[in-house]
Structures are given as structure tokens and as C-alpha cells.
C-alpha positions in Angstrom: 80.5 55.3 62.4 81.4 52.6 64.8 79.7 50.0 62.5 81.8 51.1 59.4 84.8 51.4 61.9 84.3 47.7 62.5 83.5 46.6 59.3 86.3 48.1 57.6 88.8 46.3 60.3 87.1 42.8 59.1 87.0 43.7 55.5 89.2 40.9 54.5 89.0 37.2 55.9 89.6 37.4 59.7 92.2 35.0 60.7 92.0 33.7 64.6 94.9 33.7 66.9 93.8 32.3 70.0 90.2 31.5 71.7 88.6 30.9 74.7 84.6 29.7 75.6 83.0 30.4 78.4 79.8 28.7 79.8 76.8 30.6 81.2 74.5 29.0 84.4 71.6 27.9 81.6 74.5 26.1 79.4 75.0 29.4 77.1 77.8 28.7 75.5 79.8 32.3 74.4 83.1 31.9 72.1 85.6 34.8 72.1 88.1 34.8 69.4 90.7 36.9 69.2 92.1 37.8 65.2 95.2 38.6 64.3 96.8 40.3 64.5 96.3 40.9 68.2 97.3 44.1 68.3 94.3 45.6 66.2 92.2 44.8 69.5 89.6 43.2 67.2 87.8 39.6 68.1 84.4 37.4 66.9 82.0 36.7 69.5 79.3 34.0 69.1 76.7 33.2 71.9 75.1 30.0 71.9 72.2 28.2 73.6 71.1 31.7 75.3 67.3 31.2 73.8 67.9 34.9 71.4 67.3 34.9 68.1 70.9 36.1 67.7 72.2 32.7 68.5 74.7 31.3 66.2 75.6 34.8 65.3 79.4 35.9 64.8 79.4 39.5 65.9 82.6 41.7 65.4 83.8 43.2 68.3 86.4 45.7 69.5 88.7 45.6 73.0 87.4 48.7 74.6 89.7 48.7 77.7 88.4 45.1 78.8 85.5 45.5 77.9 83.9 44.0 73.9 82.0 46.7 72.1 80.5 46.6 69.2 77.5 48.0 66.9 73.6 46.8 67.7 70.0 48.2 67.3 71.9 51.1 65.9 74.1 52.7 67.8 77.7 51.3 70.3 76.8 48.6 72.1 79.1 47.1 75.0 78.7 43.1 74.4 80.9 42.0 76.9 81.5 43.8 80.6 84.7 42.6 81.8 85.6 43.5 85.8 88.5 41.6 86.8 88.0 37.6 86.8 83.7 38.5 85.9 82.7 38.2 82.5 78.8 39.3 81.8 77.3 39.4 78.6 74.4 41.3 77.2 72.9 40.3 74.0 70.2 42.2 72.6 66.9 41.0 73.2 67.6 38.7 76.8 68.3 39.2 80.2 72.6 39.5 80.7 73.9 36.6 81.8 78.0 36.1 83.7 79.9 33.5 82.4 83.1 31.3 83.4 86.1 29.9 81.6 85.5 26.6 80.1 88.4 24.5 79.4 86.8 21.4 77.6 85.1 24.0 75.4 88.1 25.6 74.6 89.7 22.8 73.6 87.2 21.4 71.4 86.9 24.6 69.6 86.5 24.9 66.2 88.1 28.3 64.1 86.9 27.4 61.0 83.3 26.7 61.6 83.5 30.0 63.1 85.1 31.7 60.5 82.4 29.7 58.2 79.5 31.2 60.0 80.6 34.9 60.2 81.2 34.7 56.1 77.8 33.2 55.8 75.8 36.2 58.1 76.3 39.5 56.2 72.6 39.8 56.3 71.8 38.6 59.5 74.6 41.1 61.4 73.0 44.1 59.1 70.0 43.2 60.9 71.6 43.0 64.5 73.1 45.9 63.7 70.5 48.4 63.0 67.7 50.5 64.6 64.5 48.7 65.2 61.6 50.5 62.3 58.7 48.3 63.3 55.6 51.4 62.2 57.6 51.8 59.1 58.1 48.1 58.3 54.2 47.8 59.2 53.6 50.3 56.7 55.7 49.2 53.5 54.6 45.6 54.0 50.9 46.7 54.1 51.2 48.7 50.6 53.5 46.0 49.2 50.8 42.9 50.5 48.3 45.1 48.4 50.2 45.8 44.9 50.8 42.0 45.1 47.0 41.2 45.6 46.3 43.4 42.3 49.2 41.3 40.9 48.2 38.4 41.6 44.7 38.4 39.5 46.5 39.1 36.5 48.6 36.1 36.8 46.0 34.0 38.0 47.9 33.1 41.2 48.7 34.1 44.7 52.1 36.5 44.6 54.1 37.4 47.7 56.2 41.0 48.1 58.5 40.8 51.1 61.7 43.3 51.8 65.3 42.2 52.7 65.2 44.7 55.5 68.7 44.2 55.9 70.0 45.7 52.9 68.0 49.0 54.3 70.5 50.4 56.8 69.4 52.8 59.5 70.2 55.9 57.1 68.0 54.9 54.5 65.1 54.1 56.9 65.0 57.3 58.2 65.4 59.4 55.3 64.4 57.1 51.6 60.5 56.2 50.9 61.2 52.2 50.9 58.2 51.4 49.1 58.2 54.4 46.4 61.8 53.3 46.1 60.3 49.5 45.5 57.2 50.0 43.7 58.7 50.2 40.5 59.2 46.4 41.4 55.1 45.3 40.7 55.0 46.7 37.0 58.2 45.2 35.7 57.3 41.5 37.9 54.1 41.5 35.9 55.7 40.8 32.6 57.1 37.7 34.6 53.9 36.6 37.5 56.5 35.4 39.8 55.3 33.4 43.1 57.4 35.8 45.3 58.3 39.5 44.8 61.2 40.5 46.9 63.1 44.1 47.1 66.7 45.0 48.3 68.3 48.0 48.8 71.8 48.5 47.0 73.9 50.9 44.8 72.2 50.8 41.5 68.5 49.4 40.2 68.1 46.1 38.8 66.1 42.9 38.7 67.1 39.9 38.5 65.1 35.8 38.7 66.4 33.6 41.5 64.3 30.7 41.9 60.7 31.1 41.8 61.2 34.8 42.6 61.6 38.2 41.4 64.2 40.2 43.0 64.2 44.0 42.5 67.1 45.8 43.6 66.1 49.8 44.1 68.8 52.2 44.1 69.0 53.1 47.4 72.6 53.3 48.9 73.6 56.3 51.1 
């Protein structure tokens, strides 16, 4: 709820009002910006330099008292702790960190190149923002890396099946068959032997060519 909550507030292009960056004691790098309008409590957050593999990425976040909350590894998550003049931040995935004010980073930031980013990341903050299914991912991938080796003979080449685990919330992980839901996909990719295979999760099936690959959407949606 707290992720639809969120995502619903951002729904159309966020506009910044004001921004600050703050500096962490390995040169992390952590941008708030506060959207208008201010009164909605809503802000962007990007860490950088913080060695995670969620650098770079524009996370929406709510004013929780002082405090920036906001939706990872499925569930609330408080981003930000603020206790007076302290600012510590926890990003998923690496040891918290406190930062300072930084005025020369303030002043040289750049809105649009954030606002750039976060309409760019729709599938990367999916990720961030969902439950961790690695014995379930194992599992689909193994059955998917073996219809694709029985695909592959027929078309007299090598063919890769991957997943867009993004566009397979938490819901539909814990309740939808991903691969029965994307089998369907090696029957009707054999008509075209396709290098890559890859299957989404959305509203309605489909398939459509994009590049050397065959994307199958199965109808998934919760």
C-alpha cells in the first residue's frame, strides 16, 4: 500500500522546489529534492558514490515527521533518519552512513538530470522496491534455460530466455506460476528462432519483436 501510496503522489511529472546535497565520509554523495508542492511532504532522493548497486537511483520518498520513508525489499522502509542537525542514511544492501550539508554541491545541482533519471528508472525502482524471491527466480530460470536449449536445436542456434523480474511485483511472486504463466512464450518464439527470449508480466498477453528478441508479455497483473 505504501508503494501505490507513493506512486500515485508522483503519478505525473514531479516538479522540484528546492534541494539540498549532502556528502558522506567515503565521498557519497546523497541529493534530497523536495517537489512541489511542498506541502504534499513528497521528495526524490538519489545516493551516489556509496558502492550499492542502487546508485544513481531516484527513490520517491515521503516526510515522515523528519524522517524520509519510502517502499524497498517490499515492505516501508525509513531511507533517511533525521535527529536534529544528524542526517543518516540506510540504503538497502550497505552499511548506513551520516552525512553533512554540502553547499558547493548544492549549488551545482542539477533538477533536470534528476528529473531525467527518475523518468528513465521505472524498472529499476520496481526492483528496489520489491521482496527478494531468489529459490523462485532459481527455479523459473532453470526451466526457462531448458525450453530454450530444446529451442535452440530447431533453429540451429543458441536462444536465451531471461525474465524482466521487475514487471513481477511482490503479489504475483507469491501467488502466479511465473513460468506456466511464460511458457506459452517457447511455442509461439519458435515460428520466429529469436537469439533472446524474454518474458514480462503486464495486463493482457502479447508478443511483440524488439531487436533481436522476442518479448512475451503474460497476463499477469493483480
Amino acid at each position: 500500500m505504501h508503494a501505490l501510496i507513493l506512486l500515485a503522489a508522483l503519478a505525473q511529472a514531479p516538479e522540484v522546489e528546492s534541494a539540498k546535497v549532502f556528502r558522506g565520509p567515503e565521498g557519497q554523495l546523497v541529493e534530497l529534492a523536495t517537489l512541489k508542492p511542498r506541502a504534499a511532504k513528497k521528495l526524490l532522493v538519489r545516493v551516489k558514490a556509496a558502492d550499492s548497486e542502487h546508485d544513481g537511483l531516484v527513490i520517491p520518498c515521503a516526510l515522515d515527521n523528519e524522517d524520509l520513508s519510502t517502499t524497498a525489499r517490499g515492505g516501508p522502509w525509513t531511507l533517511v533518519v533525521v535527529r536534529g542537525d544528524s542526517r543518516e542514511v540506510f540504503l538497502p544492501g550497505v552499511k548506513s552512513f551520516k552525512v553533512k550539508f554540502d553547499q558547493p554541491a548544492t549549488e551545482a545541482f542539477n533538477a533536470a538530470d534528476l528529473l531525467t533519471a527518475y523518468a528513465s528508472q521505472g524498472s529499476r525502482r520496481a526492483l528496489f522496491a520489491r521482496k527478494d524471491w531468489p529459490v523462485l527466480e532459481k527455479k523459473y530460470q532453470a526451466a526457462a534455460d531448458a525450453a530454450a536449449a530444446k529451442l535452440g536445436k530447431p533453429c540451429g542456434h543458441p536462444v536465451a530466455f531471461s525474465f524482466d523480474w521487475s514487471s513481477f511485483p511482490d503479489a504475483v511472486m507469491a501467488e502466479v506460476d511465473v513460468w506456466k504463466a511464460c511458457e506459452p512464450a517457447v511455442g509461439q518464439a519458435q515460428k520466429k528462432c529469436p537469439a533472446k527470449v524474454v518474458c514480462r508480466g503486464g495486463s493482457a498477453a502479447g508478443a511483440t519483436i524488439e531487436g533481436d528478441s522476442f518479448v512475451f508479455t503474460a497476463a499477469t497483473a493483480k
